[in-house]
LOPA-308021 format. One record per atom (N, C-alpha, C, CB): residue number from 0; residue in one letter; chain; y, z, x. Coordinates in nm, 2 decimals, padded with zeros to 4 digits. Glycine has a CB too. Layout:
REM residues N
  seq  type  mol      py      pz      px
  NUM     A    A       Y       Z       X
...
//
This chain:
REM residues 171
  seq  type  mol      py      pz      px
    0     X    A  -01.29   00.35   00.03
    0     X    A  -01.30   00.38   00.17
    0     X    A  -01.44   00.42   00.21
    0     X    A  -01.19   00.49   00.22
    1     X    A  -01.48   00.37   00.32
    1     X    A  -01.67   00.39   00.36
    1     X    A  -01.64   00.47   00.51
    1     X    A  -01.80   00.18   00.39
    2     X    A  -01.72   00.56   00.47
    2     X    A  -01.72   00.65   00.59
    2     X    A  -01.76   00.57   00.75
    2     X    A  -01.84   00.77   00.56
    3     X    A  -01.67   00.63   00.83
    3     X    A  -01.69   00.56   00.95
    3     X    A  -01.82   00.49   01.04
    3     X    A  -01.63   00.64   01.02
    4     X    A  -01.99   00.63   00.97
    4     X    A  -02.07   00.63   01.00
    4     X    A  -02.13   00.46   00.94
    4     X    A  -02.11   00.75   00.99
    5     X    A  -02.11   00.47   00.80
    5     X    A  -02.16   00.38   00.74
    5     X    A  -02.07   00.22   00.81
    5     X    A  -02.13   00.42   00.57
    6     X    A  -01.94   00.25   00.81
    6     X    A  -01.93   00.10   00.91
    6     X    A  -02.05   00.09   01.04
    6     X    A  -01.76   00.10   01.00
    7     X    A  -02.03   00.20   01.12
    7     X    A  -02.12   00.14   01.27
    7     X    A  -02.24   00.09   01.19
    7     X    A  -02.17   00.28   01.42
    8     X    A  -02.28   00.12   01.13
    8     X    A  -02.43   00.15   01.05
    8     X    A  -02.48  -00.02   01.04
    8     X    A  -02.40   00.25   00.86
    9     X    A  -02.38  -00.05   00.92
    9     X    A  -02.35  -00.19   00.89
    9     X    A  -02.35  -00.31   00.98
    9     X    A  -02.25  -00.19   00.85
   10     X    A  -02.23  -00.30   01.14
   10     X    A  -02.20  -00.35   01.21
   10     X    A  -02.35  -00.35   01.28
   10     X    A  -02.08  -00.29   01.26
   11     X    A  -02.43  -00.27   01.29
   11     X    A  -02.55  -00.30   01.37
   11     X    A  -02.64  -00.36   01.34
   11     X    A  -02.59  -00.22   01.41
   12     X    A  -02.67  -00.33   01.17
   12     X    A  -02.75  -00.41   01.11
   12     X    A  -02.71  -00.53   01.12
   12     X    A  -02.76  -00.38   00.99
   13     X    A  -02.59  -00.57   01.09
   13     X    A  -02.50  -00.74   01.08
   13     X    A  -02.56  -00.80   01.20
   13     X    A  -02.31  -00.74   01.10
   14     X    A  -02.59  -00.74   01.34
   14     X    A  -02.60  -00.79   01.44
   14     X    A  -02.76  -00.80   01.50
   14     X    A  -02.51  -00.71   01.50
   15     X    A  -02.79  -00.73   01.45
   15     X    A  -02.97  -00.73   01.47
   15     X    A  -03.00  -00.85   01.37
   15     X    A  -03.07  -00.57   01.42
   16     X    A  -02.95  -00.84   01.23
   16     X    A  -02.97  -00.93   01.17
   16     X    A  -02.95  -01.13   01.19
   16     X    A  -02.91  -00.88   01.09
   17     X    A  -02.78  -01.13   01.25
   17     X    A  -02.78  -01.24   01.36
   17     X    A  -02.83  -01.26   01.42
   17     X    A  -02.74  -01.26   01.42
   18     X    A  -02.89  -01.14   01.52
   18     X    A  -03.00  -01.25   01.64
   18     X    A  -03.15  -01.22   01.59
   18     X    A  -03.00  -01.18   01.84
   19     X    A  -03.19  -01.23   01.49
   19     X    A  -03.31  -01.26   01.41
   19     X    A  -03.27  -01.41   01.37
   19     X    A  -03.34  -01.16   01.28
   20     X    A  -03.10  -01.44   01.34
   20     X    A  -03.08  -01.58   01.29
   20     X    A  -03.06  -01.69   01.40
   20     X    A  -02.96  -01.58   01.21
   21     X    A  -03.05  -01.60   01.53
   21     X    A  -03.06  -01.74   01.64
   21     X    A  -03.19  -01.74   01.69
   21     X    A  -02.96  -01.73   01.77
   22     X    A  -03.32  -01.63   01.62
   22     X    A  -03.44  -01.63   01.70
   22     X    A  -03.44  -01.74   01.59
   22     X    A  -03.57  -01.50   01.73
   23     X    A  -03.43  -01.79   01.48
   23     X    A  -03.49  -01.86   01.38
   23     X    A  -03.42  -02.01   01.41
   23     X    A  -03.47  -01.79   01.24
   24     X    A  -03.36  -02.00   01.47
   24     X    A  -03.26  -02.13   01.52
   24     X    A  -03.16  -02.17   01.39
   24     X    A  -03.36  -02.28   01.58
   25     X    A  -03.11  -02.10   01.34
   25     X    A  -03.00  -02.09   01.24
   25     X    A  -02.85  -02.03   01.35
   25     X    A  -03.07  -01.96   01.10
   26     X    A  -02.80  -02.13   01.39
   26     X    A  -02.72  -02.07   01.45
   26     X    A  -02.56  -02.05   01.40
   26     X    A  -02.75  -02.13   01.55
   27     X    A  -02.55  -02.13   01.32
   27     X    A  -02.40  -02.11   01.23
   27     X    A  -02.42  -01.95   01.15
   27     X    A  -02.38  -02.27   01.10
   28     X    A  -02.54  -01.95   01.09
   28     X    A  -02.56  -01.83   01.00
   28     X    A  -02.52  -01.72   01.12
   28     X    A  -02.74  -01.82   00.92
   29     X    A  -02.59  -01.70   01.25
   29     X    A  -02.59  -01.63   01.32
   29     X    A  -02.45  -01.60   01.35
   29     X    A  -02.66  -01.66   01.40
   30     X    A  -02.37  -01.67   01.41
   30     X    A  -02.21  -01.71   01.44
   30     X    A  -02.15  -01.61   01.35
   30     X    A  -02.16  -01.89   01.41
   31     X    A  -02.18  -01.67   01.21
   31     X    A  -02.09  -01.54   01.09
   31     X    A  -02.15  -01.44   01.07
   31     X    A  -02.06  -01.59   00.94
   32     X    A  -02.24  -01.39   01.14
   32     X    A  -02.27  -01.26   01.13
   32     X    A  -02.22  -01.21   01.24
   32     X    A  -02.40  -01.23   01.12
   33     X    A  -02.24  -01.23   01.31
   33     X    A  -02.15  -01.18   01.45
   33     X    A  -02.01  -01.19   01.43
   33     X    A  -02.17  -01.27   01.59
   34     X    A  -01.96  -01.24   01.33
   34     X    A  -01.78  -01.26   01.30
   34     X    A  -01.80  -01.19   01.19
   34     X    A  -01.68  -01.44   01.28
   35     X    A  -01.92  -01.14   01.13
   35     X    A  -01.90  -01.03   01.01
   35     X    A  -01.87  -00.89   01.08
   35     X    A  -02.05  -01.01   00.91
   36     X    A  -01.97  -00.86   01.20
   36     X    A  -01.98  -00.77   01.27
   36     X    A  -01.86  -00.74   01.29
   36     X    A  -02.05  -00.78   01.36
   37     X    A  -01.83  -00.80   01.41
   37     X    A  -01.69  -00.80   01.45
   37     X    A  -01.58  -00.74   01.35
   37     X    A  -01.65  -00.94   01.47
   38     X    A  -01.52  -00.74   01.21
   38     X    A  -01.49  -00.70   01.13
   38     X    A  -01.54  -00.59   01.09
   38     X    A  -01.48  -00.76   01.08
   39     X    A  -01.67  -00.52   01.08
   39     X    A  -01.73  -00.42   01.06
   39     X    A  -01.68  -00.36   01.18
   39     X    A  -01.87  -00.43   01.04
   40     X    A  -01.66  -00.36   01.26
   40     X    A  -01.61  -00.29   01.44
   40     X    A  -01.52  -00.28   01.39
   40     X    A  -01.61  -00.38   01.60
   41     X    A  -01.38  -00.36   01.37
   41     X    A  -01.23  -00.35   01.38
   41     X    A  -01.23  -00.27   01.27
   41     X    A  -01.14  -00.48   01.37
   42     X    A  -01.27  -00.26   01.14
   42     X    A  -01.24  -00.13   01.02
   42     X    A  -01.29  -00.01   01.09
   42     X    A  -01.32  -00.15   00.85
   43     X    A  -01.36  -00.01   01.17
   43     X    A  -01.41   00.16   01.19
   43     X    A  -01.30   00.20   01.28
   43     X    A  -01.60   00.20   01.28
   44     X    A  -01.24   00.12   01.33
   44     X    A  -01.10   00.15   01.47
   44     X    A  -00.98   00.17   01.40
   44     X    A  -01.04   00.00   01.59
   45     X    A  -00.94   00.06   01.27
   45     X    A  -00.85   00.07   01.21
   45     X    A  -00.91   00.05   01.04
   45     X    A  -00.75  -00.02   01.28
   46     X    A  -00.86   00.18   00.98
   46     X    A  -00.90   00.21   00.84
   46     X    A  -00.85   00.12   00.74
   46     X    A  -00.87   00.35   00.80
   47     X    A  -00.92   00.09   00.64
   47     X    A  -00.83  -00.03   00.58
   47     X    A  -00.71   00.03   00.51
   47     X    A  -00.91  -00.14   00.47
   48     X    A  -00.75   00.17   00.45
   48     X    A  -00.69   00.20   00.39
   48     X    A  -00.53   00.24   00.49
   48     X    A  -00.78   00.30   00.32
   49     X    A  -00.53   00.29   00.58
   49     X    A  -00.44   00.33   00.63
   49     X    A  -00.32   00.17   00.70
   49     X    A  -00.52   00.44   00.75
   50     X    A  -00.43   00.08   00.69
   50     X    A  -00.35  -00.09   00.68
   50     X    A  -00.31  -00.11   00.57
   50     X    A  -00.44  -00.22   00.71
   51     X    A  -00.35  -00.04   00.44
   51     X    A  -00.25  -00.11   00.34
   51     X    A  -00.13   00.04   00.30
   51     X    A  -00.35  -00.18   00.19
   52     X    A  -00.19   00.09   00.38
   52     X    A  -00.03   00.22   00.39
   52     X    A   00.10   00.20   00.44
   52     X    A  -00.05   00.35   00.48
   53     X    A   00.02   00.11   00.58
   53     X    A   00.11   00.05   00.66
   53     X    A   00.24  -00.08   00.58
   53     X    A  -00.01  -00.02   00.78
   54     X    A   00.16  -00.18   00.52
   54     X    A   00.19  -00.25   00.43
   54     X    A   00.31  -00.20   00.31
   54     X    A   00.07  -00.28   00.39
   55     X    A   00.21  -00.11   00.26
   55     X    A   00.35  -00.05   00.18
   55     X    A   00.47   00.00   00.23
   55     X    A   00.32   00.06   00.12
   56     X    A   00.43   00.09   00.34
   56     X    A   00.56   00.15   00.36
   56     X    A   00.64   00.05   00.44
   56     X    A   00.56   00.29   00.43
   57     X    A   00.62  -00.09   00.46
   57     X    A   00.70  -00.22   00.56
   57     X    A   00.76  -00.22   00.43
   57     X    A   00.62  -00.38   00.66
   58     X    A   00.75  -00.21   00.29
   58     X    A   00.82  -00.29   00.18
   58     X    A   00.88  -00.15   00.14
   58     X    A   00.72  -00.39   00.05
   59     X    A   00.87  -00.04   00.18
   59     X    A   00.99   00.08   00.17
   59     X    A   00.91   00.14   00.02
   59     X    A   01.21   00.01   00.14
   60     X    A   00.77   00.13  -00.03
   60     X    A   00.74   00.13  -00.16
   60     X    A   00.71   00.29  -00.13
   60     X    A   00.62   00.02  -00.23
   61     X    A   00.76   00.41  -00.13
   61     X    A   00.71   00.53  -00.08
   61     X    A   00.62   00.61  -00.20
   61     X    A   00.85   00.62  -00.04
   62     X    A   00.62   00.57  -00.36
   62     X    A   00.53   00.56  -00.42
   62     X    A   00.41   00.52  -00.38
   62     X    A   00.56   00.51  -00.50
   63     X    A   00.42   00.42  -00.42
   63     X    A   00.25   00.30  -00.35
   63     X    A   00.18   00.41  -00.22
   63     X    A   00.32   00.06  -00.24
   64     X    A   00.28   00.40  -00.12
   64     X    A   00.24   00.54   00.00
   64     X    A   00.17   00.63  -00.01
   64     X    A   00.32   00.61   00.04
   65     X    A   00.22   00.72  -00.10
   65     X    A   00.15   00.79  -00.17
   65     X    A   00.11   00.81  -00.24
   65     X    A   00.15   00.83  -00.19
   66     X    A   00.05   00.67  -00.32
   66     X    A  -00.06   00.66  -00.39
   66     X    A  -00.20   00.66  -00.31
   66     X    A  -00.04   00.55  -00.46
   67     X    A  -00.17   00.61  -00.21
   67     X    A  -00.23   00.53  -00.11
   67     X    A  -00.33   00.60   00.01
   67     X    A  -00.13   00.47  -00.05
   68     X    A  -00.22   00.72   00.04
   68     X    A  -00.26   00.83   00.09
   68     X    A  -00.35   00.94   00.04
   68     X    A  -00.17   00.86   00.11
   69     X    A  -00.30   00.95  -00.13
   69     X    A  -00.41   01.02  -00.20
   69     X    A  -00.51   01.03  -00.20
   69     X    A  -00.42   01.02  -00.28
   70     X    A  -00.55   00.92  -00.15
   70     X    A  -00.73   00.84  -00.21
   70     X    A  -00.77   00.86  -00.07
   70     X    A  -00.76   00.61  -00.30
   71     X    A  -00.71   00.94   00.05
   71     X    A  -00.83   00.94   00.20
   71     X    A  -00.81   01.11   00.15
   71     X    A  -00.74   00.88   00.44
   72     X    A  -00.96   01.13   00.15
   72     X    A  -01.01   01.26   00.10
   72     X    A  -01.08   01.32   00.24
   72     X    A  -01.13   01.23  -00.03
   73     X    A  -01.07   01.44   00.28
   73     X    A  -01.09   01.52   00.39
   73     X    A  -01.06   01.39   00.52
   73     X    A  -01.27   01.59   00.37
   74     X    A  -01.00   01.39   00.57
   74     X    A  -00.90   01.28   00.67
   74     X    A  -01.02   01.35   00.83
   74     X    A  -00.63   01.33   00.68
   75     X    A  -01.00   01.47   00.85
   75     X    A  -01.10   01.51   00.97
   75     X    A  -01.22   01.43   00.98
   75     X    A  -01.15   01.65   00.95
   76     X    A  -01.28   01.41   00.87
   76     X    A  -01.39   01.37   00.85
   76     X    A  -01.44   01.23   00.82
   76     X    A  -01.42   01.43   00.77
   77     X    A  -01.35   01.16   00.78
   77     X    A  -01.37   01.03   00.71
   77     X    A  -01.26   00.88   00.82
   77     X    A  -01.30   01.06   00.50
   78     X    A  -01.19   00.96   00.94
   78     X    A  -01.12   00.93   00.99
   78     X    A  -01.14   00.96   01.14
   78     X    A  -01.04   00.97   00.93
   79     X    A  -01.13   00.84   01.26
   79     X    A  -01.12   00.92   01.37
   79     X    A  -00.99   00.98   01.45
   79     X    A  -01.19   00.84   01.46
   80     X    A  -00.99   01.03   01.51
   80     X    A  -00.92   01.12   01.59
   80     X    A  -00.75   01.08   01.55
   80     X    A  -00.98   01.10   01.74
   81     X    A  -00.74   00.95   01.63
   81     X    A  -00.59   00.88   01.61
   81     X    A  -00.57   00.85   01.50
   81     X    A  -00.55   00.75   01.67
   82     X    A  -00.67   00.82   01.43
   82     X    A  -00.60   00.82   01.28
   82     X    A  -00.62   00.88   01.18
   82     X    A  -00.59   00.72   01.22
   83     X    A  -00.64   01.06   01.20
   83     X    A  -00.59   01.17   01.18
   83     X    A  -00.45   01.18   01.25
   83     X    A  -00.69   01.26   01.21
   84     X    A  -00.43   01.15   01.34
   84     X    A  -00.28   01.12   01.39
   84     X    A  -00.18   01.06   01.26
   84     X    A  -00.30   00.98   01.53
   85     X    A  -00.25   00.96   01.25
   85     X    A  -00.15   00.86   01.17
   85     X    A  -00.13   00.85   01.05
   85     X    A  -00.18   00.76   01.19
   86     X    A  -00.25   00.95   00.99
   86     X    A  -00.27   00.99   00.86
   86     X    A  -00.14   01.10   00.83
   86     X    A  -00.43   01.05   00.84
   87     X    A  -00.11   01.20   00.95
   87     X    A  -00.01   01.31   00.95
   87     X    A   00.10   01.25   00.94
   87     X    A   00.00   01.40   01.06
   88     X    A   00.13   01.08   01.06
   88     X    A   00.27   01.10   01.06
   88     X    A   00.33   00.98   00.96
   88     X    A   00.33   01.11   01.20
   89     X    A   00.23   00.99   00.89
   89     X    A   00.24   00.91   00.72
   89     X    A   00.30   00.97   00.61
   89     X    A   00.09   00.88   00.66
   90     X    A   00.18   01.13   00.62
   90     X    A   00.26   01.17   00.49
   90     X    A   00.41   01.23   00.55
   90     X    A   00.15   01.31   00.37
   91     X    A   00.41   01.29   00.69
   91     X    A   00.55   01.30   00.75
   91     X    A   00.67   01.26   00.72
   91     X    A   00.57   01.26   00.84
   92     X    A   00.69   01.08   00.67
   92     X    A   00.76   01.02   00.65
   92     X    A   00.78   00.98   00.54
   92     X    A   00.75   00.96   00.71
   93     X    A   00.64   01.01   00.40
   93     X    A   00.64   01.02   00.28
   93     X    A   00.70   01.14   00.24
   93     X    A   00.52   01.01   00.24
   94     X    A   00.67   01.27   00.29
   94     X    A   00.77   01.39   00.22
   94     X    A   00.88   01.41   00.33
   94     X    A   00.68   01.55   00.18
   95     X    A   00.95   01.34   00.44
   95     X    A   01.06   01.33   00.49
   95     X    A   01.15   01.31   00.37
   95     X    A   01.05   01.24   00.58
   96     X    A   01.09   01.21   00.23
   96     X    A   01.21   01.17   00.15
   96     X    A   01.28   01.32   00.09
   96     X    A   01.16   01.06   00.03
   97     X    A   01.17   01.42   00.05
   97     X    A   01.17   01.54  -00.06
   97     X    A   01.17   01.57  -00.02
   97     X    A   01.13   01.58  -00.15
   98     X    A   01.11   01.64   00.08
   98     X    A   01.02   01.81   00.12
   98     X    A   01.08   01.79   00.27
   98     X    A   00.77   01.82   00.10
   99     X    A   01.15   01.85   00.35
   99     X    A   01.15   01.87   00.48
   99     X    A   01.05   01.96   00.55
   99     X    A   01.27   01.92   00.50
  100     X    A   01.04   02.03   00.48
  100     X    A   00.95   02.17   00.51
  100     X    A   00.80   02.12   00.54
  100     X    A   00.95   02.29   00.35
  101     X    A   00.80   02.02   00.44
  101     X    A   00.66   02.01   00.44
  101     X    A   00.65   01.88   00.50
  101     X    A   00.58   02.03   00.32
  102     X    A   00.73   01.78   00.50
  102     X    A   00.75   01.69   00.67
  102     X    A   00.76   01.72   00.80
  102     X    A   00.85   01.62   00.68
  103     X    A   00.82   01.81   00.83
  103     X    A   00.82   01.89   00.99
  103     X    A   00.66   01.94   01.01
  103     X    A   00.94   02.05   01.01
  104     X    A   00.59   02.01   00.90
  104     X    A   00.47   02.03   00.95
  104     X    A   00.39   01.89   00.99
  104     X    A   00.40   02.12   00.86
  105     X    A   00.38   01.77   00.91
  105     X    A   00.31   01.67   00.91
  105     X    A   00.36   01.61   01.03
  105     X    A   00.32   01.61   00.81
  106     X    A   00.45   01.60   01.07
  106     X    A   00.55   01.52   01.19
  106     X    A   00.46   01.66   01.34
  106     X    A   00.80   01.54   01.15
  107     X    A   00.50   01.74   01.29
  107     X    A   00.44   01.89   01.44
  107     X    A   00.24   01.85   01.43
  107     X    A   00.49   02.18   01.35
  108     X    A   00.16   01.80   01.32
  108     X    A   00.05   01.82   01.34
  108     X    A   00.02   01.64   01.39
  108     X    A  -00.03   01.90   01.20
  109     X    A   00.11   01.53   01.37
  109     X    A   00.06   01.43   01.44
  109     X    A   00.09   01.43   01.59
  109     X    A   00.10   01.31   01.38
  110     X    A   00.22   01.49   01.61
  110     X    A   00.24   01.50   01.75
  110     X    A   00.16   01.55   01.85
  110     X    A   00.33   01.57   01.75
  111     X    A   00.06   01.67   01.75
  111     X    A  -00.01   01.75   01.85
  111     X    A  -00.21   01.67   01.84
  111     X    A   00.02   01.95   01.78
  112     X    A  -00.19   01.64   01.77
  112     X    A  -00.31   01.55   01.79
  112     X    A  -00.28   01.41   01.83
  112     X    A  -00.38   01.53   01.67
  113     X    A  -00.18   01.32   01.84
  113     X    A  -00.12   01.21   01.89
  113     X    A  -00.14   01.10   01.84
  113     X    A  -00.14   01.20   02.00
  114     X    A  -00.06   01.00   01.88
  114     X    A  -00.06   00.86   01.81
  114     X    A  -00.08   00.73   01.90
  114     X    A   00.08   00.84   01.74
  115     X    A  -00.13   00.64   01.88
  115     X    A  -00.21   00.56   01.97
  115     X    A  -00.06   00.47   02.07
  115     X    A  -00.34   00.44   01.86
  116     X    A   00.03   00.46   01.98
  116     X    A   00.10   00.37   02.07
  116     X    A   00.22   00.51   02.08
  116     X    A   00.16   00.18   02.01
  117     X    A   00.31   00.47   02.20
  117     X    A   00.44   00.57   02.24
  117     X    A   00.50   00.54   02.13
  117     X    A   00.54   00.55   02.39
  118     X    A   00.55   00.39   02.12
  118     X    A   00.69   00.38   02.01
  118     X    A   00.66   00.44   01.88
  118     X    A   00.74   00.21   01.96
  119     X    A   00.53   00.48   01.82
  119     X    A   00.49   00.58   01.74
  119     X    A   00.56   00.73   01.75
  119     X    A   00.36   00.59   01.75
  120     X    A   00.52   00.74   01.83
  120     X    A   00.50   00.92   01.91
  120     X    A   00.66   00.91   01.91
  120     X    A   00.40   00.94   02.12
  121     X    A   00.71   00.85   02.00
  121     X    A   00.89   00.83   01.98
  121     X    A   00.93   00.89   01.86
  121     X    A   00.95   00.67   01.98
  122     X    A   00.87   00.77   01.74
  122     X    A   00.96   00.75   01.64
  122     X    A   00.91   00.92   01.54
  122     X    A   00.94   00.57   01.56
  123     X    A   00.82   00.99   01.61
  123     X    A   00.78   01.07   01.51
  123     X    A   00.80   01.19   01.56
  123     X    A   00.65   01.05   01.47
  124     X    A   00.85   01.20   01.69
  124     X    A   00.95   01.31   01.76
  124     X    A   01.11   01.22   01.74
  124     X    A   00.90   01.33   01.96
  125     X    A   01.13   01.16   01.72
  125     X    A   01.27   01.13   01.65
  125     X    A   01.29   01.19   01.53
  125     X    A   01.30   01.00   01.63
  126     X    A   01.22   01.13   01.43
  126     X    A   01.20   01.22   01.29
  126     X    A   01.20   01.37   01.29
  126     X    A   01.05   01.19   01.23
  127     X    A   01.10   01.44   01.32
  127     X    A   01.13   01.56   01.35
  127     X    A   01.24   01.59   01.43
  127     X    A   01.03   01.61   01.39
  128     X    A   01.27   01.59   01.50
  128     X    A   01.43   01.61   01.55
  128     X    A   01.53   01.62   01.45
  128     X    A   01.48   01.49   01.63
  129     X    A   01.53   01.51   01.39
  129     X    A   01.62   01.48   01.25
  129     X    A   01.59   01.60   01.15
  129     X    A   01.57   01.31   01.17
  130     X    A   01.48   01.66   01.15
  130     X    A   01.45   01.75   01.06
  130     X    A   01.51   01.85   01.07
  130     X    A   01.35   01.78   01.05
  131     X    A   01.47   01.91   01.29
  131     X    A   01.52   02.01   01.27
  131     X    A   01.68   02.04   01.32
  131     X    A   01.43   02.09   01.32
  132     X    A   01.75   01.92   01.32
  132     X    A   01.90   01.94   01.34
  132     X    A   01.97   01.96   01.20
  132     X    A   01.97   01.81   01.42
  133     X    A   01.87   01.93   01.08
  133     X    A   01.96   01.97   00.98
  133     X    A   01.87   02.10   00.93
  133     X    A   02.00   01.83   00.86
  134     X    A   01.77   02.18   00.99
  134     X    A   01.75   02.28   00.98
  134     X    A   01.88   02.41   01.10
  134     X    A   01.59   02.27   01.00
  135     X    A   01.95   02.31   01.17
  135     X    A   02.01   02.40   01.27
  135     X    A   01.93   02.45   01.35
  135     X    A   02.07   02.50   01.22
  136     X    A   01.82   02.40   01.41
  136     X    A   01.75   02.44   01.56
  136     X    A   01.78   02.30   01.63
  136     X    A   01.55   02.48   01.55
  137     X    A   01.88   02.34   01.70
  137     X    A   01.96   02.26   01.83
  137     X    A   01.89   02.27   01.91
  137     X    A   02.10   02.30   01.90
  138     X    A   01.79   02.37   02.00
  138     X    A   01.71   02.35   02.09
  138     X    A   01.63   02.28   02.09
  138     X    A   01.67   02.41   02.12
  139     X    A   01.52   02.31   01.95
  139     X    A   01.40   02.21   01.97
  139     X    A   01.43   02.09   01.95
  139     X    A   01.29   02.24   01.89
  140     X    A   01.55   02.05   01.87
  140     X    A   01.57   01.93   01.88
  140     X    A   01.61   01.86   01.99
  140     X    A   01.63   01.91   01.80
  141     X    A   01.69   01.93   02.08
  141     X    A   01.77   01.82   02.17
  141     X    A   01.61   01.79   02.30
  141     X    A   01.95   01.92   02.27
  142     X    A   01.52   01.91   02.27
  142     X    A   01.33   01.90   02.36
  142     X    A   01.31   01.75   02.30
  142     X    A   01.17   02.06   02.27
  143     X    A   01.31   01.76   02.17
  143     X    A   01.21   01.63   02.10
  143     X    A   01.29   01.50   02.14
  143     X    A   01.20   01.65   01.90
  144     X    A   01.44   01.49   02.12
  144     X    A   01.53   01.36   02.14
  144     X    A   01.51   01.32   02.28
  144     X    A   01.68   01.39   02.12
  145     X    A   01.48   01.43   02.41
  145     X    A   01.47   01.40   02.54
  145     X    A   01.36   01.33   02.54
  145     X    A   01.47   01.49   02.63
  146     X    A   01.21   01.39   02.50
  146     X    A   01.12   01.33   02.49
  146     X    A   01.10   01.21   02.41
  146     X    A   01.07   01.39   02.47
  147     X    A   01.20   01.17   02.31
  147     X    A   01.15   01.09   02.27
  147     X    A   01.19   00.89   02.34
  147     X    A   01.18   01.14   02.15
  148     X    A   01.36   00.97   02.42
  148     X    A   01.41   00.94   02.48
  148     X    A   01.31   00.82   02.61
  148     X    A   01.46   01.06   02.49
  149     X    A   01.23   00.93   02.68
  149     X    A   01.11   00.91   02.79
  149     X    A   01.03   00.83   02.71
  149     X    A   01.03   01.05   02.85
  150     X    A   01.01   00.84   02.60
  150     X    A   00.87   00.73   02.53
  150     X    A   00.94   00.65   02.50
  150     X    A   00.76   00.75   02.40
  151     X    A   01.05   00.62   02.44
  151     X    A   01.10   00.48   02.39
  151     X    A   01.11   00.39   02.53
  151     X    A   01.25   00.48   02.29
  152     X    A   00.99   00.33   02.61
  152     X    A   01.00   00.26   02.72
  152     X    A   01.13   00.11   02.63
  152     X    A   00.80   00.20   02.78
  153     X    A   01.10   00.03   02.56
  153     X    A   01.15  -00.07   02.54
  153     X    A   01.29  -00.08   02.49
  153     X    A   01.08  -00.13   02.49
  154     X    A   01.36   00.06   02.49
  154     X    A   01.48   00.09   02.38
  154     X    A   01.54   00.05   02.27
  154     X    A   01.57   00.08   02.41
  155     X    A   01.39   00.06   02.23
  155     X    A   01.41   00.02   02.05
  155     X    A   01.50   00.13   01.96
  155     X    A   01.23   00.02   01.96
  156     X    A   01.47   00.26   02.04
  156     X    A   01.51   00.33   01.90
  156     X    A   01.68   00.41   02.01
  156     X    A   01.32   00.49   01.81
  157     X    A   01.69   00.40   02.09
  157     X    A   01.81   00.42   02.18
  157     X    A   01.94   00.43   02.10
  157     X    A   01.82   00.31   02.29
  158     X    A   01.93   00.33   01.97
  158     X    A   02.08   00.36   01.87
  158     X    A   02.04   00.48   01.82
  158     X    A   02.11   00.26   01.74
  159     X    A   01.96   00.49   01.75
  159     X    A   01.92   00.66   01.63
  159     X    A   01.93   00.79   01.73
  159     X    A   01.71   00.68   01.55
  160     X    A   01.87   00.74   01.90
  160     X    A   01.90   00.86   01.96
  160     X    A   02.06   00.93   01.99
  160     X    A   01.83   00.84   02.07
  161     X    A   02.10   00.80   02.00
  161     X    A   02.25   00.85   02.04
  161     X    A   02.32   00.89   01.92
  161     X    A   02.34   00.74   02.12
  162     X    A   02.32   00.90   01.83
  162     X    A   02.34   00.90   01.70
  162     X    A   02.33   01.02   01.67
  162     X    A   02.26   00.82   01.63
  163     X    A   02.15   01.06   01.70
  163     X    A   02.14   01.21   01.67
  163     X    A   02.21   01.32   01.77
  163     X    A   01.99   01.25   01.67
  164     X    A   02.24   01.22   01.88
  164     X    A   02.31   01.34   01.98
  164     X    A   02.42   01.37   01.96
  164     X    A   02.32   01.32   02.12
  165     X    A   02.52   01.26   01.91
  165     X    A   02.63   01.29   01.83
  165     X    A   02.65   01.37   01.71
  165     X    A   02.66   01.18   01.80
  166     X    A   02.53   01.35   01.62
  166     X    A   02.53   01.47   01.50
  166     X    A   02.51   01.60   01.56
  166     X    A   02.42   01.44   01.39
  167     X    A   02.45   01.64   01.66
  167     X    A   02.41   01.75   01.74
  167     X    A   02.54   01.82   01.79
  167     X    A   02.31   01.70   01.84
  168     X    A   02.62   01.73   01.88
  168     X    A   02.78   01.82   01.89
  168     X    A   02.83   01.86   01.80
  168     X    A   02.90   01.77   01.94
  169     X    A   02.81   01.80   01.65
  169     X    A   02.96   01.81   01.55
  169     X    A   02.83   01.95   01.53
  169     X    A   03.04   01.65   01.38
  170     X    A   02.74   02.01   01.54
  170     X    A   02.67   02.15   01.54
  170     X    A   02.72   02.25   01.59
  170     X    A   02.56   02.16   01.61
//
């Protein structure tokens, strides 16, 4: 993983370096430096490393996950903002399997720094909900299910909510 500075760093050089390749009338060379760039831009937005987290956990590999996760070292720093978001509500869902305790904090610290799309934010106030109805806090949960409720615009996740509201009476 290359610190975020060192991408822009790169991305600018790539690009000064291109239009040195269209002052020289090399213009195909130029073209793929500007489509190198471009790629130097999209990793500093989205971390690669946190794209092949993503990857893993679509194949349910919660190992690989946290293998994966291991290797982003100081996340404040090497990461921007949202995905310090996303970095939390990763391992959230990685120690959701074991650790509750220590999934509700990861699920409460992406929430509070935030996640770039709602159906995220939804699904990570759904999660925590789920946490804390089998901790027996009925309030904060039925807070998080409303809310999450309001973000699921497209009613993707509308089965798990009614679901949890049902596990919530038999409370």
């Amino acid at each position: 993983m290359y610190p975020k500075t060192i991408k822009l760093i790169l991305a600018i050089l790539t690009i000064i370096y291109s239009i040195y390749q269209f002052y020289e009338n090399n213009i195909g060379n130029g073209i793929a430096l500007i489509l190198l760039a471009i790629i130097f831009i999209f990793l500093y937005f989205k971390n690669e490393i946190i794209l092949i987290i993503f990857l893993k956990l679509r194949k349910q590999d919660f190992q690989g996950t946290e293998h994966w996760l291991k290797k982003i070292k100081n996340p404040e720093s090497s990461l921007t903002k949202k995905q310090v978001g996303y970095y939390n509500y990763l391992w959230g869902i990685v120690c959701s399997q074991t650790n509750l305790t220590k999934a509700e904090k990861y699920f409460k610290k992406a929430i509070s720094i935030g996640l770039s799309m709602d159906h995220d934010l939804a699904m990570a106030k759904l999660s925590l909900a789920g946490i804390l109805i089998q901790k027996r806090r009925k309030r904060e949960a039925t807070t998080l299910l409303n809310e999450a409720k309001k973000l699921d615009k497209q009613k993707m996740l509308l089965d798990q909510i009614k679901m949890m509201q049902q596990q919530m009476k038999k409370i």
